[in-house]
N, C-alpha and C positions, 0 to 999 in steps of 0.2 A: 549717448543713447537716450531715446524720448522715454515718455511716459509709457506710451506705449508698448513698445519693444519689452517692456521691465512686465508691463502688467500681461505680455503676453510671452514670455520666460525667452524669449530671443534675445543670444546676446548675453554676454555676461561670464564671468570663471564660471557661474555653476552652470552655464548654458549644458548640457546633455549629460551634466554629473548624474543628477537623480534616474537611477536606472530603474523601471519597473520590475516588478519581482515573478517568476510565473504563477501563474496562478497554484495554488495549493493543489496537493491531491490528498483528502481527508482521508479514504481509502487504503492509502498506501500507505499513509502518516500512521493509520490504527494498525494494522497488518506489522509493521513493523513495530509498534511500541509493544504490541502484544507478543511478537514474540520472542523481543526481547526480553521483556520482562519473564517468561518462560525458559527460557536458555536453549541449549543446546539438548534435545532428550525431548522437550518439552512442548506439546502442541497446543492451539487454540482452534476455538472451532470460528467455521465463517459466521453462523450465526452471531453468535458471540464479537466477533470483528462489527457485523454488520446494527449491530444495537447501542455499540459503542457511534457508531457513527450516524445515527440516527434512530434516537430511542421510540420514537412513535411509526416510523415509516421504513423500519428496518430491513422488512420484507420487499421491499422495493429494491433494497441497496446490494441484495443476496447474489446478482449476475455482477452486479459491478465486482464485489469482492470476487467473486470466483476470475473472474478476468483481469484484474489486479493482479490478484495468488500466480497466477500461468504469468503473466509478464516478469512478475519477479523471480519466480523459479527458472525462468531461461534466462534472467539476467545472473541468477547465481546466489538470488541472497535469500529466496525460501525454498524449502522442500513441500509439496503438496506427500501428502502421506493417504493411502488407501489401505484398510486394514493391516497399519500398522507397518506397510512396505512404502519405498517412494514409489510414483508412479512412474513407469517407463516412457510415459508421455505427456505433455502439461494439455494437446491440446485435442486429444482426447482419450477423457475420461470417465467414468460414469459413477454417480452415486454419493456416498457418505463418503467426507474428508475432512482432511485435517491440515493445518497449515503448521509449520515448522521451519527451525535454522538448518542450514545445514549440518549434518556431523553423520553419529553412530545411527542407523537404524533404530527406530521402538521396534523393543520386543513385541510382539504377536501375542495378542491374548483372546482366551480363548472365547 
């Protein structure tokens, strides 16, 4: 194999080893640390998602999260909560929410 070849990764055992990785979704990465860390019962708000993932430009990040929340609740791994009920629809909704695991119902308060 020349110089070449080496210096341009052709060639070689590790020739197509190194696999890229996809790109991150910070979004989705906060969304879920958060509500894990909350458990089962337990909600976080997007604001709250959305500052964690960017503390000066958080209000930019507020549709990504809600759009995030709706892909992973049809995937199965949050609950979007509206006054304390899930939504009967991820993809539309209106208003104040809340992001949670799946489980029991929050109770309703008043």
């Amino acid at each position: 194999m020349s110089d070449k070849e080496i210096e341009d990764g052709a060639g070689g055992a590790d020739a197509g080893a190194k696999k890229k990785k996809p790109p991150a979704n910070p979004v989705k990465e906060a969304i879920l640390k958060m509500v894990h860390e909350k458990g089962v019962g337990g909600v976080v708000s997007p604001t709250h998602v959305a500052q964690l993932v960017s503390e000066e430009k958080w209000q930019r990040v507020l549709k990504d999260v809600r759009a995030e929340a709706v892909r992973l609740m049809k995937s199965g791994h949050v609950v979007i909560y509206r006054k304390g009920r899930p939504v009967e629809n991820p993809d539309n909704f209106r208003g104040v929410y809340k992001i949670g695991l799946p489980g029991k119902p929050l109770p309703r308060s008043a």
